[in-house]
C-alpha positions as CSV (number, residue, x, y, z in Angstrom):
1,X,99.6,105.4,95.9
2,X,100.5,105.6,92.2
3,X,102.3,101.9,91.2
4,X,104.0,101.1,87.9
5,X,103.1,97.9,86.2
6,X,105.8,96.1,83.8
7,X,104.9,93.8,81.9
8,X,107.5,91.6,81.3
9,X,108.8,88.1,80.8
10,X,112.3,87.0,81.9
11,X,114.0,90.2,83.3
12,X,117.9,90.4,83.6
13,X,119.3,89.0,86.4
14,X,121.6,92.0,87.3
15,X,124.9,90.3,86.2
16,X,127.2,93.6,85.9
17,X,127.7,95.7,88.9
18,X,125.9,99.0,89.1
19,X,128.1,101.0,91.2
20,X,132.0,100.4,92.4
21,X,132.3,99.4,96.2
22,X,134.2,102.1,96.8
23,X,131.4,104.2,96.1
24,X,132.6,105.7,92.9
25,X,130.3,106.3,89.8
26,X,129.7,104.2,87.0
27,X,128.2,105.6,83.8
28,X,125.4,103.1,83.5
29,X,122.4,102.4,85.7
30,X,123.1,98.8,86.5
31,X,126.9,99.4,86.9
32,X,125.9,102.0,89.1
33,X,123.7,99.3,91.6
34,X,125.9,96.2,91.1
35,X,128.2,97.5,93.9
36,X,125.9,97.3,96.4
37,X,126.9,93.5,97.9
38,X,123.4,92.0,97.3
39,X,123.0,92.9,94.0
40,X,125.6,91.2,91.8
41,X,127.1,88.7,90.2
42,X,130.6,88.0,90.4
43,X,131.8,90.2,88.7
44,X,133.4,91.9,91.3
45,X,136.6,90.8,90.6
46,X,136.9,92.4,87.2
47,X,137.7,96.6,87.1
48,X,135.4,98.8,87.0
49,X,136.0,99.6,83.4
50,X,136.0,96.3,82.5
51,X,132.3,96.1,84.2
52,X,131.2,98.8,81.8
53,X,132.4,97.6,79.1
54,X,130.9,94.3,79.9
55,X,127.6,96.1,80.3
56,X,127.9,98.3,77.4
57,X,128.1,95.3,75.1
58,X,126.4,92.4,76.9
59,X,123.1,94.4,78.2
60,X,122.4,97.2,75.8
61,X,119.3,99.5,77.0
62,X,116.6,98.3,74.4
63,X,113.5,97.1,74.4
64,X,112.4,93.5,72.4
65,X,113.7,89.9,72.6
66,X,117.5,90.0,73.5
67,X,117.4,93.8,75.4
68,X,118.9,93.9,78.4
69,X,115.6,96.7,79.4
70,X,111.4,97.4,79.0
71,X,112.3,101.3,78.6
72,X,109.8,103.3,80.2
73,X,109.0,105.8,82.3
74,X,106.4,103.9,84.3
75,X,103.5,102.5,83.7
76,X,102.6,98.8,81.7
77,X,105.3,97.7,79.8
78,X,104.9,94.7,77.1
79,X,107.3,92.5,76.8
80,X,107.3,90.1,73.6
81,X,106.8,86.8,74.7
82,X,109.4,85.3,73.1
83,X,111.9,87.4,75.8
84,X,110.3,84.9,78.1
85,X,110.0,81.7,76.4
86,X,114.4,82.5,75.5
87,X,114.6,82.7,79.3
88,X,113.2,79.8,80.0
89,X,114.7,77.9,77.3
90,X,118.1,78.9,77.8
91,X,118.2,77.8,81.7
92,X,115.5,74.7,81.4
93,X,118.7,73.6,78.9
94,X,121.4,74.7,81.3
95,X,120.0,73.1,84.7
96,X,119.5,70.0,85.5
97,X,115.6,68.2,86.6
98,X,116.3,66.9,89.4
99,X,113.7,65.0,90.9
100,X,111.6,67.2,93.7
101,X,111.6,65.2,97.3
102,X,108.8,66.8,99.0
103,X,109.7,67.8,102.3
104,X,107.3,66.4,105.4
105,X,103.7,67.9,105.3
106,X,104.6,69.8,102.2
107,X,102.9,67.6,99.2
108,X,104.6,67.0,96.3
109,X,105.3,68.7,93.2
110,X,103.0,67.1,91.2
111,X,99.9,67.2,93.7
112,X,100.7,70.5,94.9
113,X,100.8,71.5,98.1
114,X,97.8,70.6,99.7
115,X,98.5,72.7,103.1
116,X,98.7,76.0,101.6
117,X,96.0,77.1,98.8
118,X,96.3,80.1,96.7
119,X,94.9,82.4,99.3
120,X,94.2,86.4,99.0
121,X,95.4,89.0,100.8
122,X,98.2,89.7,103.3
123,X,98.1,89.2,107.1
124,X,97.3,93.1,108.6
125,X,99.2,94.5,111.6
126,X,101.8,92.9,113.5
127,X,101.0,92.3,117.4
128,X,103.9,93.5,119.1
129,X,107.4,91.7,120.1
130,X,107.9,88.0,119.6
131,X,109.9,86.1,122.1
132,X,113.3,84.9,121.5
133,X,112.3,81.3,120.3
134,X,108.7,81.1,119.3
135,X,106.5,78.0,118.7
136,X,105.9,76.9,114.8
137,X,102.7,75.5,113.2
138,X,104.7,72.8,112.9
139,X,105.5,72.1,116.5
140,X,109.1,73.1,116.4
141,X,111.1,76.1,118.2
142,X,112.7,78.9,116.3
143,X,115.8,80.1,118.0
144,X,118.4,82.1,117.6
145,X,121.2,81.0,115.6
146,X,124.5,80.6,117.7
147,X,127.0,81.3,116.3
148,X,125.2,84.5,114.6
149,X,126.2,83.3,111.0
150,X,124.9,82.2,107.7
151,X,125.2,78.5,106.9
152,X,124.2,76.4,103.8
153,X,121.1,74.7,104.3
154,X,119.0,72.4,101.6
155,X,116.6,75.0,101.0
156,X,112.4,75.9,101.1
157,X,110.8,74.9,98.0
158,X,109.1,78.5,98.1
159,X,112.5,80.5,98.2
160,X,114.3,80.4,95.1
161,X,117.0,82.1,93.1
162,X,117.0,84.7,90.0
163,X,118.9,83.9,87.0
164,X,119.9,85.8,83.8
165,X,119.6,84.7,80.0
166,X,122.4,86.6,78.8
167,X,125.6,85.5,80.0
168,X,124.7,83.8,82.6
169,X,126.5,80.2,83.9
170,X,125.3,77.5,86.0
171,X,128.5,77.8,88.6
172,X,128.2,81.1,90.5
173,X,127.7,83.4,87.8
174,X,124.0,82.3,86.6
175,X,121.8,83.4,89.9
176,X,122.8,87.1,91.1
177,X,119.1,88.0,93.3
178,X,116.8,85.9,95.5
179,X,113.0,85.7,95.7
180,X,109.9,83.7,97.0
181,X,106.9,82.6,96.2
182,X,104.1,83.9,98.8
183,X,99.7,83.4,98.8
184,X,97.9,85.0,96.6
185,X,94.6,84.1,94.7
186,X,95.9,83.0,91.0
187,X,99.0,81.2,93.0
188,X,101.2,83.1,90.6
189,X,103.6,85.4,92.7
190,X,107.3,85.8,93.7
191,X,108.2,88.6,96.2
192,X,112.0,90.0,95.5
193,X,113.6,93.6,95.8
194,X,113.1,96.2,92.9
195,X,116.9,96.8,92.9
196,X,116.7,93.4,91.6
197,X,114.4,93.7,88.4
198,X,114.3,97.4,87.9
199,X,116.9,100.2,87.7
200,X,117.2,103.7,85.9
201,X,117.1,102.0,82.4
202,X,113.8,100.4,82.8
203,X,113.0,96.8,83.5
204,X,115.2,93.7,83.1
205,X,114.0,91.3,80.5
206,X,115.7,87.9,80.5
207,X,115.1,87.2,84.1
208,X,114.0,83.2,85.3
209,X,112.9,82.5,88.7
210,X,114.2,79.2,90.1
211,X,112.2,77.9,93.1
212,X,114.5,75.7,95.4
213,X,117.9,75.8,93.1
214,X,120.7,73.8,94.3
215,X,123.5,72.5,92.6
216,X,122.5,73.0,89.0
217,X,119.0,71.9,89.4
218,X,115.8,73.1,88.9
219,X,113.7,70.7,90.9
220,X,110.8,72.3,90.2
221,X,111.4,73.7,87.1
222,X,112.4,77.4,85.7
223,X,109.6,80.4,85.5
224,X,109.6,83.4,83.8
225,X,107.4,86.7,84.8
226,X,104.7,88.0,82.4
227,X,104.7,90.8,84.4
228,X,107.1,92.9,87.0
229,X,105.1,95.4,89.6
230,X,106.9,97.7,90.9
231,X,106.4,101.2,93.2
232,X,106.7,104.4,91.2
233,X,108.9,105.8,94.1
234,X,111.3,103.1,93.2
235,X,110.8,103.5,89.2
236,X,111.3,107.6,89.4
237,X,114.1,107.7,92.0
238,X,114.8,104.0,93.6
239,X,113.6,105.1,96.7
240,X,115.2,102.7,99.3
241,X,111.9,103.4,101.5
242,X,110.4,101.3,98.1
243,X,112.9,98.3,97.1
244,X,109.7,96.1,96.5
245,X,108.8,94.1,93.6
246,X,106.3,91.5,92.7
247,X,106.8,89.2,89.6
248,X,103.8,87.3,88.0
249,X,105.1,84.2,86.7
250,X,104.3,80.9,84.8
251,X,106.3,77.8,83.4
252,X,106.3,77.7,79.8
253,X,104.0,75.5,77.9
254,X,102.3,74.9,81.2
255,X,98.7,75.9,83.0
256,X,100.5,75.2,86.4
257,X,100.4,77.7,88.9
258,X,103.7,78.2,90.8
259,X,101.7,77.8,94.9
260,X,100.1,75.0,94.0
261,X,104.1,73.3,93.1
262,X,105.8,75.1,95.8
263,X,103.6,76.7,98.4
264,X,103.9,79.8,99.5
265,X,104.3,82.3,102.6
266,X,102.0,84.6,103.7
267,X,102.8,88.2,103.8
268,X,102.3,90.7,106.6
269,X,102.0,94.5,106.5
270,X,102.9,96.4,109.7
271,X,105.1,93.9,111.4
272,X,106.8,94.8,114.7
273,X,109.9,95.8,114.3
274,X,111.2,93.5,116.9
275,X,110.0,89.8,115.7
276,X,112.1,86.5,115.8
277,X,113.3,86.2,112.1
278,X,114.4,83.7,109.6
279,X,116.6,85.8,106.4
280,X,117.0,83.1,103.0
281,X,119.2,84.1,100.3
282,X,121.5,82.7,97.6
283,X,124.7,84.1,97.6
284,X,125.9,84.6,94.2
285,X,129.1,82.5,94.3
286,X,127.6,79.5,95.7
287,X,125.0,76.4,94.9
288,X,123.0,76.3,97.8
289,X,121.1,79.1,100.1
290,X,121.5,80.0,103.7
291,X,119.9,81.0,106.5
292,X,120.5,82.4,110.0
293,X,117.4,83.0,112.9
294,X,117.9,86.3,114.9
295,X,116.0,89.1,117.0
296,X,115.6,92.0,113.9
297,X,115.7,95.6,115.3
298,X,115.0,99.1,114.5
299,X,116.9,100.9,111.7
300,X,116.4,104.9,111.1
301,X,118.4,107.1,109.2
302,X,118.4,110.4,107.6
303,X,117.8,109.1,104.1
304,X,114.9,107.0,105.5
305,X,111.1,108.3,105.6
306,X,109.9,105.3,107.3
307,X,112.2,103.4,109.8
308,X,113.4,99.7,108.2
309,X,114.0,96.2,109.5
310,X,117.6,95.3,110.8
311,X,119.0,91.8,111.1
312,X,122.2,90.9,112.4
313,X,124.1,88.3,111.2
314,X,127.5,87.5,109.7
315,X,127.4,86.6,106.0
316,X,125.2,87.7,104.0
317,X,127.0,88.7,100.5
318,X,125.9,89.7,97.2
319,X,123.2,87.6,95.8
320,X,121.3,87.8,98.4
321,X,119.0,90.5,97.7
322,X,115.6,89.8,97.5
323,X,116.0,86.9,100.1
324,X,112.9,86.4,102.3
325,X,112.9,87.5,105.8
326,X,110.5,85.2,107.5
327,X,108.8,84.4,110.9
328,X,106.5,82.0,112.5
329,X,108.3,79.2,110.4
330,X,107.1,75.9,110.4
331,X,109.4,73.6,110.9
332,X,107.5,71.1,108.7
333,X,106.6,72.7,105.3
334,X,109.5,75.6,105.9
335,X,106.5,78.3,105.0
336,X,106.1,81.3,106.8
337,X,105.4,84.5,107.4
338,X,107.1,87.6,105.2
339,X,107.6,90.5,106.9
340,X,110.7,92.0,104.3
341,X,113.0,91.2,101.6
342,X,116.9,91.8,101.9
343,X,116.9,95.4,100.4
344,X,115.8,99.2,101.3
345,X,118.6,100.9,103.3
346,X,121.9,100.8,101.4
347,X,120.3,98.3,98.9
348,X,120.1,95.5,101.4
349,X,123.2,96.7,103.6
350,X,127.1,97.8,102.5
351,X,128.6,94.9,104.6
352,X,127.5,91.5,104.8
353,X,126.8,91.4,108.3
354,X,124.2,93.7,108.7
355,X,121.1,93.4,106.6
356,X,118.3,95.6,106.0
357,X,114.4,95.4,104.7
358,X,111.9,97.9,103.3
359,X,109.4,98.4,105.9
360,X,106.4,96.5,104.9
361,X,103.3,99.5,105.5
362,X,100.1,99.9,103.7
363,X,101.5,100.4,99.6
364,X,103.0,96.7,100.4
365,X,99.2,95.7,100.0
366,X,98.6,98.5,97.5
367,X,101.5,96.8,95.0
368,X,100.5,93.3,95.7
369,X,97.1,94.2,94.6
370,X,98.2,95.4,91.8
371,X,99.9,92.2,90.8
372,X,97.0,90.1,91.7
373,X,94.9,92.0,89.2
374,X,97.4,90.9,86.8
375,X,97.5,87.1,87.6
């Protein structure tokens, strides 16, 4: 499999919607996606033409500090690094430091997190169905939520939120995608969906990752990717079989790697479709994540070459994208297992009660390993 590489630092969080909800074209690519209820900010309450004009003049298509895009047409894209040092200035002097209570068994920011090294490689082959509660490492049942709804939680120090540099606002309007942090050798790298950090223009460049955000803080800091990996499906023709991406990122001014702050979840290629599941996102409008646990299912659909993961639960609006869908939680440290991201099949779902993920096959590893060699 042929993978792009971007390199990049700070990509746009994509603030303006890409496409209207009604389905109707909007001239630019990331007008064009923004429809699609995981993607956007809220924006949605503006017109249409007010969104493009919004986009025309905040987020031009160029490359170089202050572009809203890393034009290409695949491949490794530089990115100066003053794009990423603006991101992380401009939100390290919009969020508060709040200080980082370590959650039981997890460490603390300042050791690290003892329980779960940088390790390599993802976890091969699922091994079939998973009851409907399952036992965690941390001695705890998962279960099925009831009622089958998101609701505000305090958050995994892994999962965090993805912000913009341009335009961007601490209440609601700053964070517009969702990511996490998962193993991997250097320690450095956040799993999110490409609709998030790539469209038809190229690769956003003022994008921060927040691990943990809440409430205007940044409890363990703001980081900014060097680079963005993405599939060439996605780059040439955002293939919803492909809505994968991999940032590589750091803290600016700092040799700290990102796992050894936060932790991170272990990712699995060929999970069972059927699997006792965890989904974490941050809806765009609010200061805290959610979650909900459910049985995910089966999706197919013409548009589909591989069948994707469903989950069904209420809630689950625009912001979301890029969220985490985890198993084998433990109830502890709040690490897991990653078997998808909210994304794929109608960029993550067209309502926000049905959710869907990218199915997680061999080019999963093929991509990561492609962002490990840049770590």
């Amino acid at each position: 499999m042929a993978f792009v590489v971007i390199r990049a630092a700070g990509r746009r969080c994509a603030v303006a919607a890409e496409h209207s909800s009604d389905g109707g074209n909007l001239t630019m690519g990331r007008v064009r996606h923004e429809g699609a209820r995981r993607r956007s900010l809220g924006l949605a309450a503006t017109g249409a033409a007010v969104l493009v004009v919004a986009a025309v003049l905040l987020w031009p298509a160029a490359a170089g500090p202050g572009g809203a895009y890393a034009q290409s047409n695949g491949g490794v894209i530089p990115i100066p690094s003053a794009a990423a040092d603006a991101a992380a200035s401009y939100w390290a002097g919009r969020l508060g430091t709040a200080n980082a209570s370590a959650q039981a068994g997890s460490g603390t920011a300042a050791d690290g997190l003892a329980a779960t090294p940088a390790l390599p490689s993802p976890v091969p082959g699922g091994s079939g169905d998973q009851a409907e509660q399952a036992v965690l490492a941390g001695g705890s049942p998962m279960a099925v939520s009831d009622p089958l709804a998101s609701s505000p939680f305090g958050g995994s120090p892994q999962i965090g939120a993805l912000f913009s540099a341009s335009n961007g606002s601490v209440q609601g309007q700053g964070h517009y995608c969702s990511g996490s942090v998962i193993n991997s050798p250097h320690g450095d790298i956040v799993l999110t969906a490409a609709h998030c950090v790539y469209d038809t223009n190229g690769a956003y460049t003022d994008l921060a990752f927040v691990p943990d955000y809440h409430d205007g803080q940044d409890p363990y800091g703001v980081w900014t990717p060097a680079d963005v990996v993405v599939p060439a499906q996605w780059a040439s023709s955002e293939d919803p079989d492909y809505d994968v991406a991999f940032l590589v990122v750091h803290e600016s001014g700092s040799n700290t790697r990102i796992q050894d702050v936060v932790g991170g979840d272990q990712l699995q290629l060929d999970p069972a479709y059927s699997g006792l599941t965890q989904v974490v996102g941050y809806p765009q409008d609010t200061e805290k994540p959610i979650t909900c646990t459910n049985m995910t299912t089966q999706v197919s659909d013409p548009s589909l070459t591989t069948p994707q993961l469903q989950f069904d639960c209420q809630n689950y609006p625009g912001g979301t994208s890029g969220g985490p869908f985890l198993r084998d939680v433990d109830a502890n440290t709040g690490l897991g297992t990653v078997v998808g991201v909210i994304g794929g099949f109608e960029a993550g779902g067209d309502t926000p009660d049905v959710t869907y993920a990218s199915y997680f096959s061999d080019w999963v590893g093929s991509l990561l390993a492609q962002a490990e060699s840049k770590g």
